[in-house]
py3Dmol code that shows the C-alpha trace and the ligand (Angstrom):
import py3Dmol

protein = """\
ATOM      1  CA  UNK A   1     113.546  86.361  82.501  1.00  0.00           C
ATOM      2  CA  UNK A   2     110.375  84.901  83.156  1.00  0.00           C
ATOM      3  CA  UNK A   3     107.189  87.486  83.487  1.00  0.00           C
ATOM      4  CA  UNK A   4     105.963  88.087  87.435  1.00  0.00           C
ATOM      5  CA  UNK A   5     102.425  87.732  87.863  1.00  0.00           C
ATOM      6  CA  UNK A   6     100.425  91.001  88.430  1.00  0.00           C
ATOM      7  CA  UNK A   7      96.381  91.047  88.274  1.00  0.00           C
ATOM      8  CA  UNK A   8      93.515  93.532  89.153  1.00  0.00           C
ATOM      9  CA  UNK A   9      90.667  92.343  91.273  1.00  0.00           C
ATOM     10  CA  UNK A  10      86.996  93.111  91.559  1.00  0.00           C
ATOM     11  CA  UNK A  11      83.484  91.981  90.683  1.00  0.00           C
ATOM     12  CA  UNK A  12      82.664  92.692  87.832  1.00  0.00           C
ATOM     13  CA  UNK A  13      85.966  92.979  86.480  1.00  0.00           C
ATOM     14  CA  UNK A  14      85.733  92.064  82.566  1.00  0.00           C
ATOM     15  CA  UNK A  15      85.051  95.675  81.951  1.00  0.00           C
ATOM     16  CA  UNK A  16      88.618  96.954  83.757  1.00  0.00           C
ATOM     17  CA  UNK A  17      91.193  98.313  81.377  1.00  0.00           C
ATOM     18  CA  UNK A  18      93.742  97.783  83.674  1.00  0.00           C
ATOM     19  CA  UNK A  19      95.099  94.686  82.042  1.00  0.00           C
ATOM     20  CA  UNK A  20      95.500  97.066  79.038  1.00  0.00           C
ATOM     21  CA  UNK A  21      97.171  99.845  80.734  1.00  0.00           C
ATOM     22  CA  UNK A  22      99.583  97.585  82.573  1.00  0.00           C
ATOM     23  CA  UNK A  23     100.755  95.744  79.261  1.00  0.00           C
ATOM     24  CA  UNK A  24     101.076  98.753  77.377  1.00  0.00           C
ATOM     25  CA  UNK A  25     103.387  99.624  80.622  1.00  0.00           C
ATOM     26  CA  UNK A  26     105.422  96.732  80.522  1.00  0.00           C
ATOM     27  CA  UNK A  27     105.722  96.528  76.699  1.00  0.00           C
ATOM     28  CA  UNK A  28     106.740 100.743  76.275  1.00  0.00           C
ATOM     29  CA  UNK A  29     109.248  99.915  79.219  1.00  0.00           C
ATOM     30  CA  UNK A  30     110.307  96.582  79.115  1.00  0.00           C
ATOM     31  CA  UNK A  31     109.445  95.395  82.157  1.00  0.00           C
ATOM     32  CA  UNK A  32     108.521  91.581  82.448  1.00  0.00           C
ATOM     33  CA  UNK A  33     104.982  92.000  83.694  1.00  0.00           C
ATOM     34  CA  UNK A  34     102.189  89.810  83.234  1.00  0.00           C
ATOM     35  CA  UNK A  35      98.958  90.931  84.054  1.00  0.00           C
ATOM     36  CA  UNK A  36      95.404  89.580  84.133  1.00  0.00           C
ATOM     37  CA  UNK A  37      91.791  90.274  85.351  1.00  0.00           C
ATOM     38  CA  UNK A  38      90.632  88.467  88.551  1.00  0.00           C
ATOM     39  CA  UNK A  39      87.204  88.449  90.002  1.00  0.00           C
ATOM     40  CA  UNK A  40      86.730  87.195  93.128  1.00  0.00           C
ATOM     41  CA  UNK A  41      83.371  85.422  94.997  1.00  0.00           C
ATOM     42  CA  UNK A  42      81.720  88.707  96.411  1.00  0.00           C
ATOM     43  CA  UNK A  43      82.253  86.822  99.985  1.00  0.00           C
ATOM     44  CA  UNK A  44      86.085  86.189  99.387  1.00  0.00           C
ATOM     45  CA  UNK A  45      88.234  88.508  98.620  1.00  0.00           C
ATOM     46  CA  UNK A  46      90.291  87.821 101.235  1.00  0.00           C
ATOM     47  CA  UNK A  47      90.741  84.468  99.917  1.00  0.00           C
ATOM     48  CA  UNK A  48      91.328  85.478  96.563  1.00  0.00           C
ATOM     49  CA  UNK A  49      94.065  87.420  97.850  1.00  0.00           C
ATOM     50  CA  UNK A  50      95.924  85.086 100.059  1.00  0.00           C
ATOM     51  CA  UNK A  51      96.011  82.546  96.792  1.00  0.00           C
ATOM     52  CA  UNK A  52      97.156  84.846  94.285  1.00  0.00           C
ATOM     53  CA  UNK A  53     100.228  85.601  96.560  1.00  0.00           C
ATOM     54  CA  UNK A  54     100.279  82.134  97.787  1.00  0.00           C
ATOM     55  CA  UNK A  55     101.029  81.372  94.083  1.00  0.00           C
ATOM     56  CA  UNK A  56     103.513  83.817  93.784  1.00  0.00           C
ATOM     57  CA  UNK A  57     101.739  86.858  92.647  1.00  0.00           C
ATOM     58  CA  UNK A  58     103.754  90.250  92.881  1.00  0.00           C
ATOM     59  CA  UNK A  59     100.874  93.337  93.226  1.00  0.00           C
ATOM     60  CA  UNK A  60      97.150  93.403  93.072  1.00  0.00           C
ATOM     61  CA  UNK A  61      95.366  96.171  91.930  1.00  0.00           C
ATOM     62  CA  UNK A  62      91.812  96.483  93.516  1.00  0.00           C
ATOM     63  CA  UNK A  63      88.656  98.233  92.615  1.00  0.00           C
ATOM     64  CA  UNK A  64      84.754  98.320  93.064  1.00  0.00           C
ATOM     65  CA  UNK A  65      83.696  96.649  95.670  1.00  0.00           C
ATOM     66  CA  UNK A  66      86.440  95.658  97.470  1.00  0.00           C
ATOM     67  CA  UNK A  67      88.832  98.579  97.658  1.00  0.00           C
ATOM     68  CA  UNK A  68      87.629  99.178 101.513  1.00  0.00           C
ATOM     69  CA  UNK A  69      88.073  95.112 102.510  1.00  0.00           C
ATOM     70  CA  UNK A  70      91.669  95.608 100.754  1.00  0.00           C
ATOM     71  CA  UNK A  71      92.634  98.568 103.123  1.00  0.00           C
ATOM     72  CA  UNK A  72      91.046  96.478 106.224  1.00  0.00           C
ATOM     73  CA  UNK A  73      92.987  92.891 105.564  1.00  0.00           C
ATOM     74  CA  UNK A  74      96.436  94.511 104.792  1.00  0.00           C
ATOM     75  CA  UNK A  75      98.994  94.336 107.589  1.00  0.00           C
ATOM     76  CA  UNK A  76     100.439  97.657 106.767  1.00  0.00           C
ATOM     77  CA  UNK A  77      99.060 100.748 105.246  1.00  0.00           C
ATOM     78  CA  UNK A  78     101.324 103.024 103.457  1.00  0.00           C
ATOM     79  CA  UNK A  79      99.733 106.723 104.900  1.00  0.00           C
ATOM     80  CA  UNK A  80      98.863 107.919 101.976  1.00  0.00           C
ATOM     81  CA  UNK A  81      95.920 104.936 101.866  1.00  0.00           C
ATOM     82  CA  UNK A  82      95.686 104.824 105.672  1.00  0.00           C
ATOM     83  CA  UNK A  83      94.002 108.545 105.469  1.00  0.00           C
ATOM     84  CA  UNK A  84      92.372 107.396 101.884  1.00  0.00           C
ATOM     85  CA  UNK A  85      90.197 104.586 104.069  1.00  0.00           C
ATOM     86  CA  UNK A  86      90.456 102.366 100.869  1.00  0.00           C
ATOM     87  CA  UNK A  87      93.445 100.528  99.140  1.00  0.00           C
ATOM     88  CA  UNK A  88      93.811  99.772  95.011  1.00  0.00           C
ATOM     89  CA  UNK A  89      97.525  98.597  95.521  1.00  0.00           C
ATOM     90  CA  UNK A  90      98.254  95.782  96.982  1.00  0.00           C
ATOM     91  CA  UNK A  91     101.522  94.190  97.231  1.00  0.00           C
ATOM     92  CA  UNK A  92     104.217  91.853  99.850  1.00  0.00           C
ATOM     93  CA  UNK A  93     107.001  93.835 101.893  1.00  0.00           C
ATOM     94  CA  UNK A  94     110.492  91.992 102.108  1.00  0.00           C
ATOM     95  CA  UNK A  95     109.016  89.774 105.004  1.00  0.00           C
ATOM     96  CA  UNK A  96     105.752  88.531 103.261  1.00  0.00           C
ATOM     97  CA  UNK A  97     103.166  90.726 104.991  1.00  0.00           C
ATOM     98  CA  UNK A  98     100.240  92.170 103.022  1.00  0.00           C
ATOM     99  CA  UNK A  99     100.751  96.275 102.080  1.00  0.00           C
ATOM    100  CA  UNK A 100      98.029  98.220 100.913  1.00  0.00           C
ATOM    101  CA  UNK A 101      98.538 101.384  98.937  1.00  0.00           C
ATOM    102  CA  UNK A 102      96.257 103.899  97.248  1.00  0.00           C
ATOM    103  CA  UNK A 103      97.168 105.697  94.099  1.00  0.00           C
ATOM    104  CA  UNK A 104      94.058 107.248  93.103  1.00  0.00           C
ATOM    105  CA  UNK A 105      94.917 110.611  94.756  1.00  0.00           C
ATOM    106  CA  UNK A 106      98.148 110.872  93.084  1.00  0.00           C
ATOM    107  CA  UNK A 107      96.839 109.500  89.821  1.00  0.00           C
ATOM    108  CA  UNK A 108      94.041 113.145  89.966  1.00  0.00           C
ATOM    109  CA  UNK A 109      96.513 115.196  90.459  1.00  0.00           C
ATOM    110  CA  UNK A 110      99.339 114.388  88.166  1.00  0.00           C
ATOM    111  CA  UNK A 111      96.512 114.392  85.442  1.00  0.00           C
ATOM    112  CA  UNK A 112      94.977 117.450  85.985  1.00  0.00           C
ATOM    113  CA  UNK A 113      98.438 119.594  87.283  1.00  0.00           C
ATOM    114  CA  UNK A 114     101.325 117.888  85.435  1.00  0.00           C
ATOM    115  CA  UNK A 115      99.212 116.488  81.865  1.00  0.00           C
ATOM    116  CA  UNK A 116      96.365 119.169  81.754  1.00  0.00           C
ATOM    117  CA  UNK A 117      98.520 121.925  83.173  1.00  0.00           C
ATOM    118  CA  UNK A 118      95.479 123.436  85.501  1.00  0.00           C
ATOM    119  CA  UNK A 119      96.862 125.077  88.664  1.00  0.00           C
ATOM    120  CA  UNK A 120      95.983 123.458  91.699  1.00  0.00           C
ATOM    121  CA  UNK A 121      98.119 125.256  94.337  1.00  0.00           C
ATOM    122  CA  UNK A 122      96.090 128.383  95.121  1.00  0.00           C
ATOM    123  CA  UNK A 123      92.394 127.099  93.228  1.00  0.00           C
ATOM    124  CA  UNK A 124      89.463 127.315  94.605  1.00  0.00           C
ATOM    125  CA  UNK A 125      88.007 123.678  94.196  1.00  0.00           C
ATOM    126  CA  UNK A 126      84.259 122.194  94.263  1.00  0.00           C
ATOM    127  CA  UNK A 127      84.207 118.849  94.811  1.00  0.00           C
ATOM    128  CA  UNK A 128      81.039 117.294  94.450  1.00  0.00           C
ATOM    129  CA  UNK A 129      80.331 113.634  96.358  1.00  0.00           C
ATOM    130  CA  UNK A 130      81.620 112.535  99.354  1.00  0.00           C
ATOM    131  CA  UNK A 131      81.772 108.631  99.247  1.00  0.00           C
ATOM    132  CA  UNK A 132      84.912 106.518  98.916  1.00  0.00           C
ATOM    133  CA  UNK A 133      86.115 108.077  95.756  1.00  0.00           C
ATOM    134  CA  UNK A 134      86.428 111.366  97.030  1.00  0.00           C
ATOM    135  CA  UNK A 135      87.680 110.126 100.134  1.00  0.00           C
ATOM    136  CA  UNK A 136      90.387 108.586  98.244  1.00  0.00           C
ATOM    137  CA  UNK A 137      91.732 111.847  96.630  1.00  0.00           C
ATOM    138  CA  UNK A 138      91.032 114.459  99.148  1.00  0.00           C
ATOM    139  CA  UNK A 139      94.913 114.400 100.776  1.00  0.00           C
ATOM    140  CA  UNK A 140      96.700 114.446  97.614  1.00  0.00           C
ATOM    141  CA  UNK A 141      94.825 117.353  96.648  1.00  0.00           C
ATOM    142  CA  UNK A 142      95.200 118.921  99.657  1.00  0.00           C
ATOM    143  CA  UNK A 143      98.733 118.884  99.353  1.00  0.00           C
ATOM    144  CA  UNK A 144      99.099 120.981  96.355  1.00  0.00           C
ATOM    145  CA  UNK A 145      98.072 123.725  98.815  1.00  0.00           C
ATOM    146  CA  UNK A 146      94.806 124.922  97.003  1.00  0.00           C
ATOM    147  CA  UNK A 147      93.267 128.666  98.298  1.00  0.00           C
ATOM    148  CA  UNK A 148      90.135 127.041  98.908  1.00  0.00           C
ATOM    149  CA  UNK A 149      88.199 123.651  98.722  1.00  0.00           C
ATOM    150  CA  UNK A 150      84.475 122.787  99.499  1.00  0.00           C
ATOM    151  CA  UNK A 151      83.248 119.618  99.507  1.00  0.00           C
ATOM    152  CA  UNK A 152      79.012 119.440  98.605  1.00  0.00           C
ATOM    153  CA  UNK A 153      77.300 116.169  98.724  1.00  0.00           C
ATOM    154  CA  UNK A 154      73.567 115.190  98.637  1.00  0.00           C
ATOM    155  CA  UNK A 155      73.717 113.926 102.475  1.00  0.00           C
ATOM    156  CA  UNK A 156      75.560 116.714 104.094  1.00  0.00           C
ATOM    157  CA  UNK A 157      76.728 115.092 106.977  1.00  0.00           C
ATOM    158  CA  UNK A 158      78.967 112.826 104.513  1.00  0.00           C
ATOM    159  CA  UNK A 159      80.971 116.262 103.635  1.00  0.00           C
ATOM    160  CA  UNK A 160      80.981 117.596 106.745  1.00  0.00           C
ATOM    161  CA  UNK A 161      82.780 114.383 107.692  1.00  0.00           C
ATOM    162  CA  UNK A 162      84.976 114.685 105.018  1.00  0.00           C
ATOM    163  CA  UNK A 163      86.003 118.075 106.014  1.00  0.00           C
ATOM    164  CA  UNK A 164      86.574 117.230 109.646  1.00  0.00           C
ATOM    165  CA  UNK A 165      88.367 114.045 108.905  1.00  0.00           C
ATOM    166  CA  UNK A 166      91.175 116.105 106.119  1.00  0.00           C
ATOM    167  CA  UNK A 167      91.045 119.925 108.433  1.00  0.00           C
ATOM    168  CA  UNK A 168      94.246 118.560 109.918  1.00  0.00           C
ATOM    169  CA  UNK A 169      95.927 118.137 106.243  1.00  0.00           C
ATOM    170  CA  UNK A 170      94.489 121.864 105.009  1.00  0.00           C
ATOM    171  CA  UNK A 171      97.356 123.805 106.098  1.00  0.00           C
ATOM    172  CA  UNK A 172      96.595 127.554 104.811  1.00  0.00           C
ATOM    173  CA  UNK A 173      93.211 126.332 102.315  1.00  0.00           C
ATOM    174  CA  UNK A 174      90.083 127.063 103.959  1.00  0.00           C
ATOM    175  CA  UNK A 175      88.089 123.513 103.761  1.00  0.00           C
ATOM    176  CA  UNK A 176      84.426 123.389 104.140  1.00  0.00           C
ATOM    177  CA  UNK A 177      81.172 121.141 103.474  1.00  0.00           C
ATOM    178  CA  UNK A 178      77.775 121.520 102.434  1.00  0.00           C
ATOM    179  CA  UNK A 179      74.934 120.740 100.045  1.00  0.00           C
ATOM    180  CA  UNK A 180      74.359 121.109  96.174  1.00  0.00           C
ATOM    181  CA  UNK A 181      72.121 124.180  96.911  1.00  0.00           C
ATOM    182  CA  UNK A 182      74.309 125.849  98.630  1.00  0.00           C
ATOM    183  CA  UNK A 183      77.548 127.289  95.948  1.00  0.00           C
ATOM    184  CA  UNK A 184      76.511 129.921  94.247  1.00  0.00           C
ATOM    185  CA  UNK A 185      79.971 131.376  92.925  1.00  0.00           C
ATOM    186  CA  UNK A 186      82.353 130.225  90.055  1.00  0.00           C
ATOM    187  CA  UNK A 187      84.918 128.153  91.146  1.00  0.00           C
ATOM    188  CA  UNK A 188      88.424 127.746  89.357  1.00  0.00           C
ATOM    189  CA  UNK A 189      87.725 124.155  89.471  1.00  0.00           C
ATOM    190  CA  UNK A 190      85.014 122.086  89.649  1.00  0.00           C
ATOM    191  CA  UNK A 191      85.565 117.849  90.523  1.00  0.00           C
ATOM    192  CA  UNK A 192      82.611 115.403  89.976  1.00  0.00           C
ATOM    193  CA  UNK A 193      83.004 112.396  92.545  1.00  0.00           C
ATOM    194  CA  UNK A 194      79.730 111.885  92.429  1.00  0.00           C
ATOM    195  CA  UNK A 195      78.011 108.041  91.109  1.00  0.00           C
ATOM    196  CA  UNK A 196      75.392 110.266  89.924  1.00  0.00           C
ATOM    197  CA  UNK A 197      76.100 110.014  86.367  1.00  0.00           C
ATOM    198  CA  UNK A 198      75.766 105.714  86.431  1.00  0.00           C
ATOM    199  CA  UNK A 199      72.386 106.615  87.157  1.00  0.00           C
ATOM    200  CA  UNK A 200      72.097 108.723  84.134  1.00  0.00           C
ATOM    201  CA  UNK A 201      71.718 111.773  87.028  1.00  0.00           C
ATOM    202  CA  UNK A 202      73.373 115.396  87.880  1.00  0.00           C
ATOM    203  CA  UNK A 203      74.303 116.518  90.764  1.00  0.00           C
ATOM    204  CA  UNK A 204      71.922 119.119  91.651  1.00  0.00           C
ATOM    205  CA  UNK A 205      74.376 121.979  91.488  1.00  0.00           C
ATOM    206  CA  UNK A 206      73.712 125.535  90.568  1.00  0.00           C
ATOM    207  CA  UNK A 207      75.350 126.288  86.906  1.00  0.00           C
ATOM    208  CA  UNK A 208      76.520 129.826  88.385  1.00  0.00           C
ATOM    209  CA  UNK A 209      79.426 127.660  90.119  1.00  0.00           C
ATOM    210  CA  UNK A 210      80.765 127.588  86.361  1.00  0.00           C
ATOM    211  CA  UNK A 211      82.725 130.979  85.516  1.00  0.00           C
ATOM    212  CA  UNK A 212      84.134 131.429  82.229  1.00  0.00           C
ATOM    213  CA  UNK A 213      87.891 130.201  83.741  1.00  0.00           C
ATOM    214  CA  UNK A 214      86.104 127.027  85.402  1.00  0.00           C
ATOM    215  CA  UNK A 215      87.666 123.855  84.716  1.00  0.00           C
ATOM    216  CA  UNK A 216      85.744 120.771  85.202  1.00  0.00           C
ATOM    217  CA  UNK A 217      87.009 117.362  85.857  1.00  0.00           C
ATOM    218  CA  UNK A 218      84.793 114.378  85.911  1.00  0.00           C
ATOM    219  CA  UNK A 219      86.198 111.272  87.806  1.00  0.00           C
ATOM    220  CA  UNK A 220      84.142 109.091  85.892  1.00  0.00           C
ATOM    221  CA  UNK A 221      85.144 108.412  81.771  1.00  0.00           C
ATOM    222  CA  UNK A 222      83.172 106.951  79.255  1.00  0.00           C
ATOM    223  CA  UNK A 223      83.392 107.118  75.238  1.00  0.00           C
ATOM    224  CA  UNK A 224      81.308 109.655  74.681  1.00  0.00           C
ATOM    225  CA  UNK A 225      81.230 113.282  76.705  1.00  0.00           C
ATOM    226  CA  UNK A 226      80.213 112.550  80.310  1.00  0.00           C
ATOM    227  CA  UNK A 227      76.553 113.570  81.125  1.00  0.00           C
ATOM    228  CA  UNK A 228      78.366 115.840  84.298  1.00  0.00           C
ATOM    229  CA  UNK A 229      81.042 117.351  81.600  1.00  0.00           C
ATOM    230  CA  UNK A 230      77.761 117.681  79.244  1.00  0.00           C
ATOM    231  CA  UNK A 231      76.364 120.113  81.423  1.00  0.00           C
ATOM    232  CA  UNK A 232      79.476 122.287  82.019  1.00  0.00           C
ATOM    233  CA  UNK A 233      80.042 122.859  78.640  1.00  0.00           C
ATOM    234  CA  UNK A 234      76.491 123.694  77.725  1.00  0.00           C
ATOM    235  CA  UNK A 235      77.370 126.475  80.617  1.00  0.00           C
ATOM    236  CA  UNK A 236      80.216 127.673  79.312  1.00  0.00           C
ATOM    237  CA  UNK A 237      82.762 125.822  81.088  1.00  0.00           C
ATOM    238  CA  UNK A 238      86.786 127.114  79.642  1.00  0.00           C
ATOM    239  CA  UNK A 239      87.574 123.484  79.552  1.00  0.00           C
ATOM    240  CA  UNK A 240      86.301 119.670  80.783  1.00  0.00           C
ATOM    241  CA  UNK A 241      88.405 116.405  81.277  1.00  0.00           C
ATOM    242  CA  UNK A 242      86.960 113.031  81.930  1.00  0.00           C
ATOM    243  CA  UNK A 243      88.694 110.152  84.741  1.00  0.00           C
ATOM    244  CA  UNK A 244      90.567 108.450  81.696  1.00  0.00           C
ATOM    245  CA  UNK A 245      94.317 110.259  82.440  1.00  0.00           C
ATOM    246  CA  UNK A 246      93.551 109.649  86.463  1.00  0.00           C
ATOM    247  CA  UNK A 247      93.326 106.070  85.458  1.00  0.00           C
ATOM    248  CA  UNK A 248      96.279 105.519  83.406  1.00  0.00           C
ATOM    249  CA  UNK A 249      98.081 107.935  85.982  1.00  0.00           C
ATOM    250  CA  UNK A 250      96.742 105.536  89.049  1.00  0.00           C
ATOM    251  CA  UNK A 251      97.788 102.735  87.078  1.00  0.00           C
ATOM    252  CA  UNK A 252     101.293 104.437  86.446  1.00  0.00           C
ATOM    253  CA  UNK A 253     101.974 105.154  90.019  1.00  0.00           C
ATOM    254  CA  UNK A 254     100.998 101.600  90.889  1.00  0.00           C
ATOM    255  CA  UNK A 255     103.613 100.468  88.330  1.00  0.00           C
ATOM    256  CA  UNK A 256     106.028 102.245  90.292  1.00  0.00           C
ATOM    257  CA  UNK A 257     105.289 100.912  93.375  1.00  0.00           C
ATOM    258  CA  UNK A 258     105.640  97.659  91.989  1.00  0.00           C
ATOM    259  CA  UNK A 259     108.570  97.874  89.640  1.00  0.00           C
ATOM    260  CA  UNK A 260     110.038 101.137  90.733  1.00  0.00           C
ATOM    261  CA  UNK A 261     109.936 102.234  87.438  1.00  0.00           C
ATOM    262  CA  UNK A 262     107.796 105.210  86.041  1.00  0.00           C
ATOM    263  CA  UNK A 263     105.908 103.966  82.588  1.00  0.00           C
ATOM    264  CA  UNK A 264     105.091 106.825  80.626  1.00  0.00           C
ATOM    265  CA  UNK A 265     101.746 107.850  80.333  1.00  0.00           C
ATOM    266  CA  UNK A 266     100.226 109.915  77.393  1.00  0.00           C
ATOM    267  CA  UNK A 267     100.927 107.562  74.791  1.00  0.00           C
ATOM    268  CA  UNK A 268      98.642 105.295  76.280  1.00  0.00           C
ATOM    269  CA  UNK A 269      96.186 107.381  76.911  1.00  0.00           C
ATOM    270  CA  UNK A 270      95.856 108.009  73.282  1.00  0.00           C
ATOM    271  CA  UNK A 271      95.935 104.156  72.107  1.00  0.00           C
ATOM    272  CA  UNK A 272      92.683 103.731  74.939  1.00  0.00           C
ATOM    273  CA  UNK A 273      91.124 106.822  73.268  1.00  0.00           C
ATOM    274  CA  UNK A 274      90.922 104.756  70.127  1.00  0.00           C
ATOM    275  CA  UNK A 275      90.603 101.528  71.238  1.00  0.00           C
TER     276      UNK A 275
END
"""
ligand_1 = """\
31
LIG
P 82.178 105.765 95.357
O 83.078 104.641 95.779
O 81.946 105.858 93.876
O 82.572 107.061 95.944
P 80.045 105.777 97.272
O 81.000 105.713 98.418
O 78.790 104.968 97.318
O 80.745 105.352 95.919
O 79.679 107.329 97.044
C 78.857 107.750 96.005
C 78.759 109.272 96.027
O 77.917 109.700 94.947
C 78.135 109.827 97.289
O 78.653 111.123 97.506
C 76.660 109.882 96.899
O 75.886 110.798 97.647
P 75.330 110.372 99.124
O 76.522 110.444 100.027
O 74.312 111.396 99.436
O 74.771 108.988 98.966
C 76.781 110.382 95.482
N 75.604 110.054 94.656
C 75.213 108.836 94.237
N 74.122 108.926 93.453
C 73.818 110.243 93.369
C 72.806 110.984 92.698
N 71.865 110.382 91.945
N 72.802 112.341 92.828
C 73.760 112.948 93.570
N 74.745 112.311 94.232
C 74.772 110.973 94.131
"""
view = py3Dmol.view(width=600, height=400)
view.addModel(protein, "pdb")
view.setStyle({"model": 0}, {"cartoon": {"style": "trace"}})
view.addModel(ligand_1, "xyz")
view.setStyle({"model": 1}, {"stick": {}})
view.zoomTo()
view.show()
């Protein structure tokens, strides 16, 4: 069988492991995917799009900056990415028209409940940031029916937002907003969705929101310890994780959009740990 054509698409994209991930994927399950790196003109994406399906391309992964212009040009939005306000999946229903999915949300939670084995149903969670990235995980996390979850951000009325927008999706949790000043208490777990640390920067947060149970997870991932995950072990934090499982998991659930088959994921995890 010949491979189908698969690609993620950004600008800059040389730095994307996706292409990795995915052939890892299609090489541990035999699937035949191909899969490349695309970036497109900053003023079309849209037309970058259109051509790769045009020429027969199967799914599209998306990230930074066009996740949000992915969600607005698809003809259909699967909910999960309609309440997300971003896409990274991309991919043609049975009559040709443009879906958008987003698997970020799942891809958190399956790493930190299902790989990392930290409780979410019942936690009281800190997330920290309120742009697209949180956006993009909020309802998943929501839906493993956490006690509690505040959302702190630098401009407050971005969290407050946030926490109107997902109060319909709470259920029983109590969900509230406000800034890095404010939490003052240990939280079970504690989720950077912050840019801050491109910038080399902290969140402003007070280090009594780590308790000696705290687990931290930083959506970001980089070789070395994260400057966020730094900080919460130098205050005592029980244990820290960096974005690398949510991106493999993202990448999984993607996979099984596309394929509808479910790669396994910790092996690779471990070949892009020593890569
Ligand atoms: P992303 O797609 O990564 O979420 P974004 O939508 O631009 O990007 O959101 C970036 C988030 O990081 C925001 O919550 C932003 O805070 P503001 O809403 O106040 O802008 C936060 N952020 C960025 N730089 C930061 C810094 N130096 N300190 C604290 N928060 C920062």
């Amino acid at each position: 069988m010949s491979n189908e054509l698969y690609a993620v698409v950004g600008n800059p994209v040389s730095h994307s492991k996706s292409p990795r991930i995915h052939s890892l994927f299609a090489c541990e399950t035999g699937e035949p995917v191909e899969y490349t790196a695309i970036q497109a003109p900053l003023d079309d994406f849209a037309g970058t799009v259109r051509h790769f399906f045009e020429r027969g391309g199967k799914g599209l992964n998306v990230t930074v900056p066009f996740k949000e212009q992915a969600w607005t040009i698809a003809d259909h939005r699967t909910p999960r990415a309609e309440k997300a306000g971003a896409a990274n999946t991309l991919y043609l229903d049975n009559a040709g028209e443009l879906v958008a999915d987003n698997t970020d949300g799942v891809g958190i939670v399956r790493d930190l409940r299902d790989n990392q084995k930290v409780p979410l149903k019942g936690a009281r969670i800190l997330v920290l940031g309120a742009g697209g990235a949180v956006r993009g995980v909020l309802g998943p996390i929501l839906a493993e029916q956490p006690a509690a979850l505040t959302i702190a951000n630098r401009t407050v009325a971005k969290a407050e937002a946030l926490a109107h927008l997902f109060a319909g999706e709470a259920g029983a949790a109590t969900i509230s907003a406000c800034g890095f000043d404010q939490p003052e208490q240990p939280f079970d777990v504690i989720i950077n969705g912050t840019s801050a640390s491109l910038q080399g920067d902290l969140p402003p947060v007070s280090a009594n929101v780590i308790g000696p149970d705290t687990v931290v997870y930083d959506m970001m991932y980089s070789l070395q310890t994260t400057t966020f995950n730094q900080w919460a072990l130098d205050n005592n934090a029980h244990r820290v994780f960096d974005g690398l499982g949510m991106l493999v998991e993202q990448a999984a659930e993607s996979f099984y959009v596309w394929r509808g088959v479910r790669p396994e994921t910790a092996s690779v995890v471990e070949e892009l740990r020593n890569d």
